[in-house]
C-alpha positions as CSV (number, residue, x, y, z in Angstrom):
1,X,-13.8,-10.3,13.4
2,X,-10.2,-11.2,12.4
3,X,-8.5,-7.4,11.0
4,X,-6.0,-7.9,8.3
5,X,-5.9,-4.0,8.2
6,X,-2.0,-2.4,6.9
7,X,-1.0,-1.4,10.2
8,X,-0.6,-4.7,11.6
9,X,-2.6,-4.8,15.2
10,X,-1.2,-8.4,16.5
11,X,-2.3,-8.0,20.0
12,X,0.6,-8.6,22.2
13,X,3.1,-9.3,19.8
14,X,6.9,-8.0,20.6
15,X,9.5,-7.5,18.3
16,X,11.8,-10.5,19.3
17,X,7.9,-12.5,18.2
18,X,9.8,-12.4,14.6
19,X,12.5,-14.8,13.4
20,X,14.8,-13.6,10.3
21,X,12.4,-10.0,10.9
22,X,14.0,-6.5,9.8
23,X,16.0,-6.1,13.7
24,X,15.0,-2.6,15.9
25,X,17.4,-0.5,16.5
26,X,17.9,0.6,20.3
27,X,16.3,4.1,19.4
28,X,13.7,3.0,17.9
29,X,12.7,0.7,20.6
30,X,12.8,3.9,23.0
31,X,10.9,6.0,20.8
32,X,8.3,3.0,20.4
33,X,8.0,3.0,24.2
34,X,7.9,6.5,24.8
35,X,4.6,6.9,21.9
36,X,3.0,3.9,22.8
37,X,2.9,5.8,26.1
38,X,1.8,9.1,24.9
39,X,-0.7,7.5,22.1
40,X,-2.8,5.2,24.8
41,X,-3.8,8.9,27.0
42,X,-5.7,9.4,24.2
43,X,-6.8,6.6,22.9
44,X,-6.8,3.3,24.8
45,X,-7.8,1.4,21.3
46,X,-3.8,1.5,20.4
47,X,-3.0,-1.0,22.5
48,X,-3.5,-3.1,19.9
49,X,-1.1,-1.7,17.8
50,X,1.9,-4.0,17.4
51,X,5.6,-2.7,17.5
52,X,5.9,-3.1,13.8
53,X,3.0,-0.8,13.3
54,X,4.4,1.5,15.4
55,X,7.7,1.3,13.7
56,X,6.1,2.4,10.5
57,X,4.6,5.3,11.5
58,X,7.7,6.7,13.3
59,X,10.1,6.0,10.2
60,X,7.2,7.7,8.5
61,X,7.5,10.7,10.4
62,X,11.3,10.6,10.5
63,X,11.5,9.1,14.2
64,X,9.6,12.6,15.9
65,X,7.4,11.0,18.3
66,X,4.7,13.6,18.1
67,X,4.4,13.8,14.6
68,X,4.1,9.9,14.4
69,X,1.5,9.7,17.5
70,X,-1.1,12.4,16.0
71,X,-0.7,10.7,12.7
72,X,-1.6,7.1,14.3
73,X,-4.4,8.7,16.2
74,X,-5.7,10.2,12.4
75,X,-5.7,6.5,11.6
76,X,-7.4,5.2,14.4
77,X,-10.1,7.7,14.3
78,X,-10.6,7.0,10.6
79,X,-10.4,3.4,10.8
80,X,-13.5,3.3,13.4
81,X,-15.5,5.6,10.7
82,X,-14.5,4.3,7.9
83,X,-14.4,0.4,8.6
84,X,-16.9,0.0,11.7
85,X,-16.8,-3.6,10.9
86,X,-13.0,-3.8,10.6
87,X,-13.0,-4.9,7.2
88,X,-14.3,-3.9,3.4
89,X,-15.9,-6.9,1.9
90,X,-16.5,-7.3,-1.5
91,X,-20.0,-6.5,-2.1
92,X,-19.8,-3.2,-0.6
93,X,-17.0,-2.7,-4.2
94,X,-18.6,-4.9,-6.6
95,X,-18.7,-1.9,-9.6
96,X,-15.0,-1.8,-9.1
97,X,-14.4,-5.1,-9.0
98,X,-16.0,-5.4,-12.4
99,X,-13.2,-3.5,-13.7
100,X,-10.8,-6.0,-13.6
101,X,-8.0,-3.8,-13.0
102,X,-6.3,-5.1,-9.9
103,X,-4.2,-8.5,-9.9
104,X,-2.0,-9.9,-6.8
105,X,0.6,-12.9,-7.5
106,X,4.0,-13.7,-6.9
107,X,7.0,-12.0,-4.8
108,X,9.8,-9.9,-5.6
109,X,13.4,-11.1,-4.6
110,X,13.2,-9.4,-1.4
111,X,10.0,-11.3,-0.4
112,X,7.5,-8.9,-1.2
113,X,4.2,-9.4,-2.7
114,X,3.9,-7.9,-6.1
115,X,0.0,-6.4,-7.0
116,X,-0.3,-5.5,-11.1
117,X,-2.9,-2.3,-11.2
118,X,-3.9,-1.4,-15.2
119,X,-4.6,2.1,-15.2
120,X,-6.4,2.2,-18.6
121,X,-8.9,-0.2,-16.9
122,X,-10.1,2.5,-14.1
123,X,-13.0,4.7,-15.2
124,X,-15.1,6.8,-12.3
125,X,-18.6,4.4,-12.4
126,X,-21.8,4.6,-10.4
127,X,-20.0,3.9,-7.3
128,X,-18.4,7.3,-6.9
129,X,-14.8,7.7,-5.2
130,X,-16.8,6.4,-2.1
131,X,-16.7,2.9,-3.7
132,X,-12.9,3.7,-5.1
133,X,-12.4,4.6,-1.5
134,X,-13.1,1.7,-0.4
135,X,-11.8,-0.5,-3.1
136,X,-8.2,1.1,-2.7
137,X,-8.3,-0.4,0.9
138,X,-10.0,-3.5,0.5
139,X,-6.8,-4.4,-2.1
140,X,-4.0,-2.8,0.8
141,X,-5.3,-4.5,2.6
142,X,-4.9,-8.2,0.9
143,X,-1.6,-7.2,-0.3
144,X,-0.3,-6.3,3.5
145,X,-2.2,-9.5,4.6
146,X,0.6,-11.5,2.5
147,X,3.6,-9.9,4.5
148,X,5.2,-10.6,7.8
149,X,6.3,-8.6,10.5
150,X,9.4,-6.9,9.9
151,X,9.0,-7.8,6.2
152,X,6.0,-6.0,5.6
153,X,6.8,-3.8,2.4
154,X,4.9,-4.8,-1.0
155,X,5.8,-4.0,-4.5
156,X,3.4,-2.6,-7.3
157,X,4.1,-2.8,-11.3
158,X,1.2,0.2,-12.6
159,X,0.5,-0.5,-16.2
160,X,-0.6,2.4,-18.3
161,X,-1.2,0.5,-21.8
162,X,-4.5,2.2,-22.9
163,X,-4.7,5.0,-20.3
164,X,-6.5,7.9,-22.0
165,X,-8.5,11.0,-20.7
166,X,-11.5,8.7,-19.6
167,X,-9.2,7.6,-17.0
168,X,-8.1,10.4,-15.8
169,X,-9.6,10.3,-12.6
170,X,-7.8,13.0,-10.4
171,X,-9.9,13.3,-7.4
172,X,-9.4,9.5,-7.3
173,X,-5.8,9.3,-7.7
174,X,-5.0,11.7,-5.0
175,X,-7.9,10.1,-2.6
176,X,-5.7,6.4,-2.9
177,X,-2.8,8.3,-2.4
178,X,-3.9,10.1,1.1
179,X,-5.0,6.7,1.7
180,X,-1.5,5.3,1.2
181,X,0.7,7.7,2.4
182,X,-1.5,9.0,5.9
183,X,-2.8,5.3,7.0
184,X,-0.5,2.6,5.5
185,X,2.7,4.5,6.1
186,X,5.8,2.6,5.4
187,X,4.0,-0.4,3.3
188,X,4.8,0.7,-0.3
189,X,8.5,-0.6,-1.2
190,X,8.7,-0.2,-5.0
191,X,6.3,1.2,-8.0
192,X,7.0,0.3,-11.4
193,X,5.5,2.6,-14.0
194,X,5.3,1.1,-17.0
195,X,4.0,2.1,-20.6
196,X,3.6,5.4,-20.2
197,X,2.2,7.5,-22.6
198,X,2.5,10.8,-22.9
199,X,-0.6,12.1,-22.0
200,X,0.3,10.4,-18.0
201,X,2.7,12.9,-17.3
202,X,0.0,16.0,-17.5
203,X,-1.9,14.4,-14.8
204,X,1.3,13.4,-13.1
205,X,2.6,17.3,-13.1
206,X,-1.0,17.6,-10.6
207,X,-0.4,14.8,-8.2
208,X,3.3,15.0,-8.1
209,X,3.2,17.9,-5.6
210,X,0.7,15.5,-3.0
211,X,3.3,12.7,-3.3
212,X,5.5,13.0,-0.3
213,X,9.4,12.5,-0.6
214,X,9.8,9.7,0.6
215,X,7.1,8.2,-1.9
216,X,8.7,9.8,-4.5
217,X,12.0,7.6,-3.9
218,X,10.3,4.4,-4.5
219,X,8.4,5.2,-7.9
220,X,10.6,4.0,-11.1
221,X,9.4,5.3,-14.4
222,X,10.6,1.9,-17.1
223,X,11.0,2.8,-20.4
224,X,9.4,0.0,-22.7
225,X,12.7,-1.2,-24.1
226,X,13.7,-2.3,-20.9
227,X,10.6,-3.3,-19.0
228,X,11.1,-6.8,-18.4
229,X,15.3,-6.5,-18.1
230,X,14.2,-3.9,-15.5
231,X,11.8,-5.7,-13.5
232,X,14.1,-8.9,-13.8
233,X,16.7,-6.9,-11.8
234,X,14.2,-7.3,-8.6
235,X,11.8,-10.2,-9.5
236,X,12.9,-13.7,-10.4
237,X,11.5,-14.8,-14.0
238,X,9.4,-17.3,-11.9
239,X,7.5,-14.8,-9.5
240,X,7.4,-12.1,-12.2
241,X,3.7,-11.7,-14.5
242,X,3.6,-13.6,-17.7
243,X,2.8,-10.6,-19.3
244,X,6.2,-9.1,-18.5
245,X,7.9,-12.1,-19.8
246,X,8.0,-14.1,-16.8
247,X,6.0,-17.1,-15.5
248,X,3.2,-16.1,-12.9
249,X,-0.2,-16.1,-14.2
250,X,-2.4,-13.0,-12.7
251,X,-5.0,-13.3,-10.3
252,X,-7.6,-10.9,-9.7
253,X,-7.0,-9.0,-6.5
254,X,-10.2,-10.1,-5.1
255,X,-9.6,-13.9,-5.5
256,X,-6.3,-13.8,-4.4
């Protein structure tokens, strides 16, 4: 069955496989070699992982080689309960799907694929934060499907309009953010928060202290008077959302 899973397993693919690709430094080649080594002992499944992939998790870890393997071995372990059959499909996240609340379309100027996620469209349904679970990787995983090796960041404008207390959803929020942050490390290249209201930043004050550093870098809170000037400053007006004042009409993240 064909994986298009966020870590980006291309059996046998090198790093020179990659024209115009983000270049490895000599160090990081080493360090790739040395935890391929040490991963494969303890789980021969990694030889699958590509070079990229491994990449990711080391800059994730800050280059420490044993921080970076027992995180990759987390993910492997989880992928194989989680996904037994490599892949969410959409019927197993169909009350999600029903909330309309996740669009993919268009590229920022660095390449990357932009996602639009409406907060004030997520409420908890029948499907529990199983079903959330699952939704939050079935749409990672069509947004890392749309990058390349060595370009294999993506970009995300969250739109609050209309988020109120029944969308709240704590346990939710910080289950898509361990989802993020321990098994597609290195993906996320930009967030965009935009029409915030005030009642955001209460919830925010809980999650903020689960949202690593490094995560923390890449969210931009826009104020309203600037959103589209601000966006514009990364997105073309032809690859940004109509609704922000540019030209790409949305696409639901499951027919994209």
């Amino acid at each position: 069955m064909e994986d298009n899973m966020g870590i980006g397993e291309n059996k046998g693919q090198k790093v020179e496989d990659s024209e115009n690709a983000e270049s490895f430094s000599l160090q990081e080649r080493n360090k790739i070699e040395l935890m391929r080594a040490l991963v494969q002992k303890q789980d021969p499944s990694s030889q699958e992982i590509d070079d990229y992939a491994m990449r990711r998790f080391l800059r994730a870890r800050d280059l420490d080689i044993e921080k970076a393997s027992v995180m990759l071995l987390k993910y492997l372990k989880w992928k194989r309960t989680f996904m037994p059959k490599g892949c969410i499909s959409t019927s197993e996240i169909q009350n999600e799907i029903a909330q309309n609340k996740m669009f993919m379309q268009g590229v920022d100027k660095q390449g990357r694929p932009i996602a639009v996620v409406y907060g004030g469209r997520h409420l908890q349904n029948k499907g529990g934060l199983e079903e959330f679970k699952r939704y939050v990787v079935f749409a990672l995983d069509k947004l890392c499907a749309r990058t390349s090796p060595g370009k294999e960041k993506f970009v995300v404008i969250g739109d609050l309009e209309g988020f109120g207390y029944s969308n709240s959803d704590v346990r939710g929020y910080l289950a898509s953010l361990s989802i993020l942050q321990d098994f597609y490390p290195e993906r996320l290249g930009k967030l965009f928060v935009v029409h915030v209201p005030y009642l955001f930043w209460t919830l925010y004050k809980i999650v903020c202290p689960f949202i690593d550093n490094n995560t923390k870098k890449k969210i931009i809170f826009v104020e309203n008077k600037r959103l589209t000037s601000t966006l514009l400053e990364d997105i073309d007006e032809s690859q940004l959302p109509e609704i922000y004042g540019g030209k790409q009409p949305l696409v639901p993240i499951h027919n994209a």
